[in-house]
C-alpha positions as CSV (number, residue, x, y, z in Angstrom):
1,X,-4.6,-26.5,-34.4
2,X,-3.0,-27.5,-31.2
3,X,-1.2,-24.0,-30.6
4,X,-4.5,-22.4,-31.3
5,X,-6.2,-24.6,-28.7
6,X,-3.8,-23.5,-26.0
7,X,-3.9,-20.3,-26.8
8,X,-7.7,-20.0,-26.8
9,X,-7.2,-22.0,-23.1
10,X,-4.7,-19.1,-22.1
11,X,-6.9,-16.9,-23.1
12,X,-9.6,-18.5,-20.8
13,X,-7.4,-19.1,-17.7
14,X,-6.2,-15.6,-17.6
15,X,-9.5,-14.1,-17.8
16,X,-10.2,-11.9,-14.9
17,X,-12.9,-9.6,-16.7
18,X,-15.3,-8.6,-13.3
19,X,-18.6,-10.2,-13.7
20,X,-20.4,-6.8,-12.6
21,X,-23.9,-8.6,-12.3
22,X,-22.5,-11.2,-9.6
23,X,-22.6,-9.7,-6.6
24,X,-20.4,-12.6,-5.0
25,X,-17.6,-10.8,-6.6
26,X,-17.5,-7.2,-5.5
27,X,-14.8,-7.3,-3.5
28,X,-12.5,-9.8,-5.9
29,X,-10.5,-7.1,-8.2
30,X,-6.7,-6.5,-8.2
31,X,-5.6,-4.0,-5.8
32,X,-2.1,-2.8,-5.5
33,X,0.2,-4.2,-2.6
34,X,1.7,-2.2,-0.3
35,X,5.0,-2.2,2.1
36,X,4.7,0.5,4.6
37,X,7.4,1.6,6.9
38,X,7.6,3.5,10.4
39,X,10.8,6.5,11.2
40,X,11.3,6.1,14.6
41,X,13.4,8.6,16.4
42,X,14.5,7.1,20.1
43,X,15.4,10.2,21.4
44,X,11.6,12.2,21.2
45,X,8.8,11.2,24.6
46,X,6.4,8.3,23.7
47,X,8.5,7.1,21.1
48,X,8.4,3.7,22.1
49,X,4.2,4.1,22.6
50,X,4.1,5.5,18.7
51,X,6.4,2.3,17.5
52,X,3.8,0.0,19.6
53,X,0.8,1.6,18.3
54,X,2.4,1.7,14.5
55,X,2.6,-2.0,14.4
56,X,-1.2,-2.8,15.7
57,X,-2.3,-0.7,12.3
58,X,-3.0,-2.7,9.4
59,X,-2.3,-2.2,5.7
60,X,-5.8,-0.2,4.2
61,X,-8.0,-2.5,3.1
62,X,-7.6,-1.3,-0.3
63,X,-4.3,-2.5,-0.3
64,X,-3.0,-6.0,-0.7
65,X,-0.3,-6.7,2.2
66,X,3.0,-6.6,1.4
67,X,4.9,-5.9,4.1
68,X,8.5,-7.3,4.8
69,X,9.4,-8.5,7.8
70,X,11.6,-5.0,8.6
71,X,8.8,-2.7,9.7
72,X,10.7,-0.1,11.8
73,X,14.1,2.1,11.0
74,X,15.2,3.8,14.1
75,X,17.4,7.3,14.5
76,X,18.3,9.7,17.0
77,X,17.4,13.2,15.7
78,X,15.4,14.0,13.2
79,X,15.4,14.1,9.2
80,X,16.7,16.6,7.2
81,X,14.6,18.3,5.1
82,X,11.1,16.7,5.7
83,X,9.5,20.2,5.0
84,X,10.5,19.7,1.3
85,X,8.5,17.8,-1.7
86,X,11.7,16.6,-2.6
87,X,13.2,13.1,-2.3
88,X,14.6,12.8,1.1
89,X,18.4,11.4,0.6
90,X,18.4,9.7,3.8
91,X,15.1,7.5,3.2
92,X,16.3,6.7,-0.6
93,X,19.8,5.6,0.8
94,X,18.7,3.2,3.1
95,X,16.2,1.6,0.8
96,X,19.0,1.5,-2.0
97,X,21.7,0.3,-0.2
98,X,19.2,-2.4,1.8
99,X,18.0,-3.5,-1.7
100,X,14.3,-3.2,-0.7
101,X,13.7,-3.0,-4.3
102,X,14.5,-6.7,-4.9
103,X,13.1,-8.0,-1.6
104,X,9.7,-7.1,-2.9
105,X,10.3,-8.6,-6.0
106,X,11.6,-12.1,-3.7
107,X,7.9,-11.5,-2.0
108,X,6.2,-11.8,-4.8
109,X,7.4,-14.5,-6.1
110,X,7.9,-16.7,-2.6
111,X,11.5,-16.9,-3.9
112,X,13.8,-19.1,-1.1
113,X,16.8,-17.2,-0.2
114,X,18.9,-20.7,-0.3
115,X,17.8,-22.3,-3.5
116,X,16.1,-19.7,-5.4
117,X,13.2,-21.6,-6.1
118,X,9.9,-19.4,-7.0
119,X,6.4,-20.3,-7.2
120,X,3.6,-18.0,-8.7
121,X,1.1,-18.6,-5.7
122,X,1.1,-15.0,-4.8
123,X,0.9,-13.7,-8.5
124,X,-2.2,-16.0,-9.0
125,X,-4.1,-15.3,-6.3
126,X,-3.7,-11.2,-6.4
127,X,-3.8,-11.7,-10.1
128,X,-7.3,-14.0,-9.7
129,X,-5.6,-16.3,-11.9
130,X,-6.0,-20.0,-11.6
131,X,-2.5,-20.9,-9.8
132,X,-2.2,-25.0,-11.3
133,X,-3.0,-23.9,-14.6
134,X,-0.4,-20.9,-14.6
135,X,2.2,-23.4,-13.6
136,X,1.1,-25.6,-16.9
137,X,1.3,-22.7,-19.6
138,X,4.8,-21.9,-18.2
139,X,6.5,-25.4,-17.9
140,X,4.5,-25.9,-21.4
141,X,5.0,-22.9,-23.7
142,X,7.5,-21.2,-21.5
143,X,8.3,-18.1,-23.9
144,X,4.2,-17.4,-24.8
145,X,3.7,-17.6,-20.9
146,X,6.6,-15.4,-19.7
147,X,5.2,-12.8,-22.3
148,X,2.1,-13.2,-20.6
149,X,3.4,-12.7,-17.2
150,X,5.0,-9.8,-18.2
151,X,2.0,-8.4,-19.8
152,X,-0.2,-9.3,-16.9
153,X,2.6,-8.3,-14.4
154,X,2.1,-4.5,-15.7
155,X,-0.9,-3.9,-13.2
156,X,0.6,-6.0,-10.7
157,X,4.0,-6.3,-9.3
158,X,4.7,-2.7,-11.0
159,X,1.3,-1.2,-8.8
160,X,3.6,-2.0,-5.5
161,X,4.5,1.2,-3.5
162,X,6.5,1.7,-0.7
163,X,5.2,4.4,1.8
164,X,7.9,5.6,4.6
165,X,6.4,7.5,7.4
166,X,8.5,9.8,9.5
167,X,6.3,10.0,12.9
168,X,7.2,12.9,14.9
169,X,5.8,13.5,18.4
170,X,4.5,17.5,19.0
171,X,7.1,18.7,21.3
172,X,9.9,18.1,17.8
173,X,11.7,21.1,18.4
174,X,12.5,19.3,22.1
175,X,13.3,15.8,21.0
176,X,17.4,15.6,20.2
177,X,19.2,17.8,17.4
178,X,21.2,14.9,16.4
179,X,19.9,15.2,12.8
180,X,21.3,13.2,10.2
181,X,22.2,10.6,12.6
182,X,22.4,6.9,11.1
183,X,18.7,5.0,10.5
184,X,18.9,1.7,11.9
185,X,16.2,-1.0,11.8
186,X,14.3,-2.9,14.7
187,X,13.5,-6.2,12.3
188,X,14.6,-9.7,11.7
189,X,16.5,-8.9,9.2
190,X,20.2,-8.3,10.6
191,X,22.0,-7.4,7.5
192,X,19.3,-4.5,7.0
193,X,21.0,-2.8,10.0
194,X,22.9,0.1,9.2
195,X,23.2,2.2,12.5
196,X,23.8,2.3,16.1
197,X,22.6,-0.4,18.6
198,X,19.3,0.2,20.9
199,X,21.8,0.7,24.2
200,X,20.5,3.9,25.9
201,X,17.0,4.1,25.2
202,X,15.3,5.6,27.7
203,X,12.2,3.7,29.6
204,X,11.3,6.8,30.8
205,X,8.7,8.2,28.3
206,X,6.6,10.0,31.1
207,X,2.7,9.4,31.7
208,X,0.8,9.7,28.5
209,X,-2.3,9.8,30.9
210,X,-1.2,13.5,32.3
211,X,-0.8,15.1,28.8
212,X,-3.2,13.2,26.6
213,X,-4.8,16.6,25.9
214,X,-1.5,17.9,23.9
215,X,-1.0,14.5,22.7
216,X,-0.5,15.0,18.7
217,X,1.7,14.0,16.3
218,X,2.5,15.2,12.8
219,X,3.4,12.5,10.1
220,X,5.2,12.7,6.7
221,X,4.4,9.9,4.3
222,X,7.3,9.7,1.8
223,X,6.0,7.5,-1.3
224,X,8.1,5.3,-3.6
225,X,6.4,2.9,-6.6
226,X,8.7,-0.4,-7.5
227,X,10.2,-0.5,-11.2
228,X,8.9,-2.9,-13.0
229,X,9.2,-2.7,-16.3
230,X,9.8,-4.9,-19.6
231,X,13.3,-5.0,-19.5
232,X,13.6,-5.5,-15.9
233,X,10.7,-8.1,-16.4
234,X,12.0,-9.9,-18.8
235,X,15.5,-10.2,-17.0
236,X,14.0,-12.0,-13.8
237,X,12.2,-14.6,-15.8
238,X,14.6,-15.4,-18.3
239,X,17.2,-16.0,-16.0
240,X,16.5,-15.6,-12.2
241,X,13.0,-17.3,-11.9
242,X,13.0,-21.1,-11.6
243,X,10.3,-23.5,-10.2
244,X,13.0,-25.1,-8.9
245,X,16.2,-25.2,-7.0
246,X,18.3,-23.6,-9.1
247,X,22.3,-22.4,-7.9
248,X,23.1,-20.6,-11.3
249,X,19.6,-18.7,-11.3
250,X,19.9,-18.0,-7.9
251,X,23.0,-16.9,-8.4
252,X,22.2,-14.6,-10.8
253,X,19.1,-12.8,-8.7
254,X,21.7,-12.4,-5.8
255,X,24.0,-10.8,-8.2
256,X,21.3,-8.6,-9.9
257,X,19.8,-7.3,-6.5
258,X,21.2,-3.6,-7.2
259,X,19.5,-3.4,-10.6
260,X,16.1,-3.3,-9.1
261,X,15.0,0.0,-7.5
262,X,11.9,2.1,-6.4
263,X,11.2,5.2,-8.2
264,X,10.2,8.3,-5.8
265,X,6.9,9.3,-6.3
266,X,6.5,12.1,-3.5
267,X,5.4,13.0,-0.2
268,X,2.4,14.7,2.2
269,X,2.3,15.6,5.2
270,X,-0.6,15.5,8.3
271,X,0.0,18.3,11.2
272,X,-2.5,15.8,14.0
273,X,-4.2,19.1,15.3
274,X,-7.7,18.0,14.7
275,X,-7.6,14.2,16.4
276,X,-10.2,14.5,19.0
277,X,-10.0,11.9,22.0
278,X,-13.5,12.0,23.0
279,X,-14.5,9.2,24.2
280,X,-11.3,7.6,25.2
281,X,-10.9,6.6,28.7
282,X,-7.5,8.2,30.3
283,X,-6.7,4.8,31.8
284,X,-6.2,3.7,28.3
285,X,-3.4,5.9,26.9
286,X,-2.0,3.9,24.2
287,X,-5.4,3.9,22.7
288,X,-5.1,7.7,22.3
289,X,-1.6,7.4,20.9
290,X,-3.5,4.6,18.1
291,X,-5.5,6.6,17.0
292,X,-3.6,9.7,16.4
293,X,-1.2,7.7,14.4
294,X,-4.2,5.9,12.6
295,X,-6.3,8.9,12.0
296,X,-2.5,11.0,10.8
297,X,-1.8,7.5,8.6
298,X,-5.1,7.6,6.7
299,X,-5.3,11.1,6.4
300,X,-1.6,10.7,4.2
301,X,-3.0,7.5,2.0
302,X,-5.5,9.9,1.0
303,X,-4.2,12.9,0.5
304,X,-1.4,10.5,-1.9
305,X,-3.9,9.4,-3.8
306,X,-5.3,13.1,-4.8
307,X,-2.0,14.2,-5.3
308,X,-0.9,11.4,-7.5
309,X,-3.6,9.5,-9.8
310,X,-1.2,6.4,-9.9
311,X,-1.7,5.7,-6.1
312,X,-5.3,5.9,-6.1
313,X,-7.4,2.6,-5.3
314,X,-10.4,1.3,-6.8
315,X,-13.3,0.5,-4.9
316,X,-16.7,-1.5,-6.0
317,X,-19.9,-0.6,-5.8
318,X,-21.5,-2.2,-2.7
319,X,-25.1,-1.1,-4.6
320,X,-26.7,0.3,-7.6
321,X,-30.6,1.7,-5.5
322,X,-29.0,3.3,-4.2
323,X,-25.7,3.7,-5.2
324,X,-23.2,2.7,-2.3
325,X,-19.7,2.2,-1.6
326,X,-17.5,1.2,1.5
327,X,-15.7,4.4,1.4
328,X,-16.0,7.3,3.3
329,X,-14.2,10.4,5.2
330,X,-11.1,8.0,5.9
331,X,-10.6,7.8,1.9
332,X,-10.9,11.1,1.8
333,X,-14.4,11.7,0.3
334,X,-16.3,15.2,0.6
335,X,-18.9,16.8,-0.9
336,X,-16.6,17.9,-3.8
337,X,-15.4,14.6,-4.3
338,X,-16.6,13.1,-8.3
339,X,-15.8,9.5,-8.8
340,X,-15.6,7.7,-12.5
341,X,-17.3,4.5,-12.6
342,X,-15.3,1.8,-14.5
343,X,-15.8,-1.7,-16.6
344,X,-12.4,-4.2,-16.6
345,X,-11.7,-5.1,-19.9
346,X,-9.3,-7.4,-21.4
347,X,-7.9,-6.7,-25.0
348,X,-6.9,-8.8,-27.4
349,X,-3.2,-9.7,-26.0
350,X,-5.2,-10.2,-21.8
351,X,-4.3,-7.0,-20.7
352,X,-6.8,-5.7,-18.1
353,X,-7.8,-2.1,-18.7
354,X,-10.6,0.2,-17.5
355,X,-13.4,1.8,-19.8
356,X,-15.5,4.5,-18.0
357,X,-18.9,4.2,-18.0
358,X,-20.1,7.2,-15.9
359,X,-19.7,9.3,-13.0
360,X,-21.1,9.7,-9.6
361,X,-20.6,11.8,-6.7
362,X,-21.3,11.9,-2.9
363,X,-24.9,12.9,-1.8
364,X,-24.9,15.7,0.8
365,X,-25.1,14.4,4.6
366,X,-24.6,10.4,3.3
367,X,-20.9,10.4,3.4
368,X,-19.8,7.9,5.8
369,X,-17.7,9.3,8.5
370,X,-15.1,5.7,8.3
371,X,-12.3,7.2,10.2
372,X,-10.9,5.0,13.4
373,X,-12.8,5.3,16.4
374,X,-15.8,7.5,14.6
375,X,-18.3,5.4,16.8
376,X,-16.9,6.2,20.6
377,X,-16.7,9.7,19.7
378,X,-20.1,9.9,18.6
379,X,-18.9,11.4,15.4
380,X,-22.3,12.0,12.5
381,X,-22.6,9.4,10.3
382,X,-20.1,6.6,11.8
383,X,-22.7,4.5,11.5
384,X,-23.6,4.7,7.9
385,X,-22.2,1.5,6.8
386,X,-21.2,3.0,3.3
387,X,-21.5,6.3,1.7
388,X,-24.1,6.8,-1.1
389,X,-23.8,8.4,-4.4
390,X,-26.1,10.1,-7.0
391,X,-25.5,10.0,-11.0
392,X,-24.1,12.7,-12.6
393,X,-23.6,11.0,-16.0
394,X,-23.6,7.5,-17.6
395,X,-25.7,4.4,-18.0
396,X,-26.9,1.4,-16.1
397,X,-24.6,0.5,-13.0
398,X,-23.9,-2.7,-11.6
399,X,-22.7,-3.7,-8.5
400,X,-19.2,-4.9,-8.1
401,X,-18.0,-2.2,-11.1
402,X,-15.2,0.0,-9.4
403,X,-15.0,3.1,-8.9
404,X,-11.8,5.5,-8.4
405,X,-11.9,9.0,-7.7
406,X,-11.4,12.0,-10.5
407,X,-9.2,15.0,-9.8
408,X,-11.1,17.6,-8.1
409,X,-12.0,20.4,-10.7
């Protein structure tokens, strides 16, 4: 009786089911969490202006944050082979031999680098779990709750990506032909460095001002997803993860650090022809440099999520009459665009799955143009709010279900 009544109470605590009728909750659903990472090459004009303007951009709001404190990788030259789909060799080395892989999995887990001691704050609150009562069900019934966690950790800590982007002023073909020239980091993370020092950059990146009106920059996004699977699961909480200081278990993440890795999942590209800088005033040149890297940046979220289903986000509906959502041109939406509307549902061992209940799509001249700095260029329909959508099959909507978008036909 007593196992029954905990498990019941698991049951209960680890319920995350979206109440579609509360509206409070629309924006309270799991996203996946997100590290992304700037290619700066030293040698190319403004590349200290694109490496200032890279850091003031924050993770999409569709994303959960989880950035490590190692933001930028510097080089002299460019990249070899960014033209191809494949997996860039350079890119993978550094984030194999820097361990990336198990850093994120330290981040998720608030894991101390001295003691090794972990806490599930982090999982609890992207997980909406309640975080005291997760801590009881695993000091309590330790094996039934790391099952759980590894369950539950499926749509989680194995939905974090990596996204590397390679940001290349327009005159490339100019910039060094050092290529293949070590990556080094600008970060507080010394042991990460794997390159040259920063001695010999130049300060003299010209007047941004004077050429704002050839100002572009073409970006390729390179995208890796973190492994997390049963095995690899089941290994961290069986012997790495501890509540509390713990030198053998700490030991033994430190020594299992290479057995963690990111899978490649593969790369766009955005050329930066069509950024417009109307309505930027030429005393303000960094502005224009923002925004080229912010409209080339969301441009390559979206275009990663058409080309692989995995990536794509979910997003709730804002409002059933009409239907609305917060998404717009900067996700990528057009006229062609089809979304399936989705129910959470748990099953019978708390794992959260999606049932479709219909399908919408954009209404002709309602998209909302959401793309940075739509307003001061006077751009149509920047000041929609939300884009609204019109039935094309189903039943009765309710706000806060999610949406996600179908491949196009």
């Amino acid at each position: 009786m007593r196992n029954y009544i905990c498990l019941l109470l698991i049951g209960v605590f680890f319920s995350v089911t979206l109440s579609a009728r509360n509206e409070t909750l629309e924006q309270n659903y799991r996203r996946s969490s997100l590290y992304s990472l700037l290619v700066s090459h030293t040698d190319q004009a403004f590349a200290k202006d694109i490496r200032k303007a890279y850091l003031q951009i924050p993770v999409p709001d569709k994303f959960n944050d989880h950035n490590l404190s190692v933001r930028v990788l510097t080089m002299t030259g460019g990249l070899e082979k960014t033209k191809s789909n494949e997996e860039n060799a350079q890119i993978s080395k550094f984030l194999s031999d820097n361990m990336i892989a198990s850093r994120l999995v330290a981040r998720w887990f608030n894991r101390d680098m001295e003691t090794g001691e972990c806490n599930m704050d982090l999982v609890a609150e992207r997980g909406l779990y309640n975080a005291s009562e997760f801590d009881k069900i695993m000091a309590e019934y330790s094996a039934r709750g790391q099952s759980l966690l590894m369950d539950k950790g499926e749509d989680l800590i194995g939905n974090t990506y990596v996204v590397v982007n390679d940001i290349v002023y327009g005159d490339r073909e100019k910039a060094g032909q050092a290529v293949g020239a070590g990556i080094m980091v600008l970060g507080a993370v010394a042991s990460i460095v794997v390159g040259q020092n920063l001695t010999g950059l130049s300060n003299a990146l010209g007047n941004l001002a004077a050429t704002y009106k050839g100002f572009k920059v073409s970006i390729h996004s390179f995208l890796y997803r973190l492994v997390w699977d049963e095995e690899t699961a089941a290994t961290f909480y069986s012997s790495q993860y501890s509540a509390y200081p713990d030198a053998v278990k700490a030991a033994a993440f430190e020594a299992g650090r290479c057995a963690y890795r990111l899978q490649y999942v593969g790369k766009c590209e955005s050329s930066g022809k069509d950024i417009s800088f109307i309505g930027i005033n030429e005393s303000s040149p960094q502005t224009m440099v923002l925004k080229a890297c912010r409209r080339g940046l969301d441009d390559n979220i979206s275009a990663l999520q058409k080309s692989f289903p995995e990536f794509r986000t979910h997003t709730p509906l804002a409002g059933v009459s009409p239907i609305t959502a917060y998404i717009g041109l900067k996700d990528g939406v057009s006229d062609k665009s089809r979304f399936e509307v989705l129910e959470s549902v748990e099953d019978a061992n708390g794992k959260l799955t999606y049932k479709r209940v219909g399908i919408i799509k954009p209404v002709h001249g309602l998209i909302w143009d959401n793309r940075f700095m739509a307003l001061e260029e006077g751009a149509p329909n920047a000041a929609l709010g939300f884009t609204t959508f019109t039935k094309e099959s189903g039943g009765e909507f309710f706000p806060g279900m999610l949406i996600r978008e179908l491949s196009e036909r």
